[in-house]
C-alpha positions, 0 to 999 in steps of 0.5 A: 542428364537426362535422355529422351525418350526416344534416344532411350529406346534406340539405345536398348534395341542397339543393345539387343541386337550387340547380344544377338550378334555376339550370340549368333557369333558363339553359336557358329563357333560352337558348331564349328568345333563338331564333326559328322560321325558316321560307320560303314555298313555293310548288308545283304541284298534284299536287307536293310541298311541303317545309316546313323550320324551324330553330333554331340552338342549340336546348336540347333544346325541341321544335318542331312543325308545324301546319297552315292549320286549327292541326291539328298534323302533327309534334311532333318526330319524332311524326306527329299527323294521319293523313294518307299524304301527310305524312311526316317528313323530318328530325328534330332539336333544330334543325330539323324538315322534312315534305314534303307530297306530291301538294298540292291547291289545298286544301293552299295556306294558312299553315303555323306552326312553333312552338318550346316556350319559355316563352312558345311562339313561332311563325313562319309559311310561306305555301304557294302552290298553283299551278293547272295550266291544261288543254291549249287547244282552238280552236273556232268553224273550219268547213272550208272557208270561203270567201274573204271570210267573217268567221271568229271563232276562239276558244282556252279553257282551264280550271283555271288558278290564276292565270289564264293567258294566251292569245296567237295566232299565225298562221304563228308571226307573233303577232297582237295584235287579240284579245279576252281573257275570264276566269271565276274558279271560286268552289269550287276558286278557279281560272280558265277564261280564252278568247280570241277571234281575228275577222278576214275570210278571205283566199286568203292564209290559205289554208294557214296554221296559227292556234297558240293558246299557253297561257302559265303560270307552272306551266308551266316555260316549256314552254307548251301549244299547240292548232293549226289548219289553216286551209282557204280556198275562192277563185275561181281566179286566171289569168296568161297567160305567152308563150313570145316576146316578138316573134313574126314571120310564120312563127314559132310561138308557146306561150300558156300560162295560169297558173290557181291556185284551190281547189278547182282549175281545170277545164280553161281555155277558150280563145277569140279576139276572143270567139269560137273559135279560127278555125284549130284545125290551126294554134292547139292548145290542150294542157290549159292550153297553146294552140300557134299555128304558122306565124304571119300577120297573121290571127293578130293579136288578143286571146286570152283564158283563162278558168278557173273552180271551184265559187266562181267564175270569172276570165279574162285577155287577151293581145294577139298582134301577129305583126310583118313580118320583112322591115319590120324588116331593110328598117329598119336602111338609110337611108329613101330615099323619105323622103330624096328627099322632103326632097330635092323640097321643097328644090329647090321652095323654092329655085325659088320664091324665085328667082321672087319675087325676079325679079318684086320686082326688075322691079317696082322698076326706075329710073335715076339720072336719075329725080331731077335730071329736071325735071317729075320731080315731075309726071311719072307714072313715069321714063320720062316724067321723062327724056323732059321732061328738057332736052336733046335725045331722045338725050342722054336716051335715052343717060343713061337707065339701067336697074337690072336 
């Protein structure tokens, strides 16, 4: 059987358009198994953000990308919105990137990429808008101050977003104690954060330098620093340093008085024993020096130095005791007086018992006949006990005897 041949043309345009039906249908089913990817990102204001989305193989379906307000910024490689600041950076079937350039914090919000299949589906990118805080200023230092007095040191900046932090240091020593206060602006979303430092001023803060340190994230890890110098008024402090730790008669001798204070000491004042100095050819006094030569004995006493500013003033004393040269060599020998004094009261000692024992034992003396004497025990003492002893006066007389 043979067709014609109009018959025959019907039949392969019918066949062209089965296959094209079929690979239109494989076409929307491929695209449909792609997804949009996409990544947050996140920037600081007055950067550039770069927004990039992705398809792996895409069949020839556009892609596009919208805004936070669904105003599309590029279909393809077509720019949409009018805005200088939005360019194209790569345009294909499977990816489409934009940069966004010198972002403000109204730029941050969500941005949508969408893939034209039947249906569309989309995939989000969140940009985040880093707020940069401005350069800190210390306020509240009034110079100088003086010693004693409450200081209260306060460290501001604005325009962060988060809100930054604030620490202090002193001496790059940080101090903890402080008081933290931030503010959120309601129009531009960002923070104005402060910090206040309260301590009592000290001579030792004299000097130093108080840092305020802004850290941010915005930042890079370089934070911003504000500096102050602090200036501390104070009454002189005074110290007198001698020149010889043992001065003798006829030495010399360099007193020297130390005053540290701000503003500085005037000239110090020297005094003795509260008065002047009694000898002023020997005793002179050099700027904060006092001289004293050919040292005696009436040089011993109390200095005393005294200093002083438009605070205040301070003294200190220094009590001169001029030593006897020849009392300290006569010291190295033996002490004979304190010798011959020991020497006395032995050989006094030794003379009074010798006499007390002379006098108990003439006290008690007695003889062997005492006892066997008859009368013995009436007769008053021993004489009279031999006398009545029988025998005759010399028998008794030659049998007394006598313990001496």
């Amino acid at each position: 059987m043979r067709l014609k041949p109009g018959a025959l043309l019907r039949f392969y345009s019918l066949c062209g358009i089965l296959v094209q039906v079929a690979a239109t249908k494989n076409k929307a089913r491929g695209s449909q198994g792609q997804f949009p990817l996409t990544q947050n990102v996140t920037v600081v204001e007055g950067g550039t953000a770069n927004l990039t989305c992705r398809v792996d193989q895409n069949d020839n379906t556009s892609l596009q990308w919208s805004n936070p307000a669904q105003q599309t910024l590029y279909f393809d490689d077509k720019k949409a919105l009018r805005d200088n600041r939005i360019e194209l950076v790569r345009a294909s079937w499977h990816e489409l990137s934009i940069s966004v350039s010198d972002v403000s914090l109204s730029d941050e919000g969500q941005y949508t990429c969408s893939l034209f299949t039947m249906p569309v589906k989309t995939s989000k990118a969140f940009l985040t808008v880093l707020g940069v805080p401005e350069k800190p200023q210390i306020t509240g230092f009034t110079s100088p101050v003086m010693e004693g007095e409450r200081m209260q040191l306060t460290c501001k900046t604005s325009g962060s977003k988060p809100a930054a932090d604030i620490r202090w240091f002193k001496n790059d020593k940080e101090v903890k104690d402080v008081k933290y206060l931030k503010e959120e602006d309601a129009v531009r979303k960002t923070f104005t954060v402060s910090s206040t430092l309260d301590f009592l001023a000290d001579r030792s803060d004299d000097g130093a330098v108080v840092s305020c340190r802004v850290d941010h994230e915005s930042l890079n890890s370089t934070p911003q620093i504000a500096m102050q110098v602090l200036e501390i008024h104070y009454t002189p402090l005074v110290k007198i340093i001698s020149s010889n730790s043992w001065p003798e008669e006829g030495q010399s001798i360099i007193l020297t008085c130390e005053s540290k204070g701000k503003p500085l000491p005037e000239p110090v004042l020297w005094t003795k024993d509260g008065g002047e100095l009694p000898d002023p050819e020997r005793m002179v006094v050099n700027g904060r020096v006092l001289s004293i030569s050919f040292l005696n004995k009436t040089d011993n006493g109390t200095y005393r130095c005294e200093a002083k500013n438009p605070i205040g003033r301070n003294s200190t004393e220094y009590v001169l005791i001029v030593h006897d040269p020849n009392a300290l060599a006569g010291q190295t020998g033996p002490d004979h007086a304190l010798i011959g004094g020991i020497v006395a009261v032995v050989v006094f000692v030794t003379l009074c018992s010798i006499i007390l024992l002379g006098r108990y034992l003439a006290r008690h003396k007695g003889t062997y006949l005492t006892n066997e004497a008859k009368g013995a025990e009436d007769a008053p003492d021993a004489d009279t006990a031999i006398i009545n002893a029988e025998g005759s006066q010399v028998n008794a007389e030659e049998k007394k005897e006598y313990f001496i």
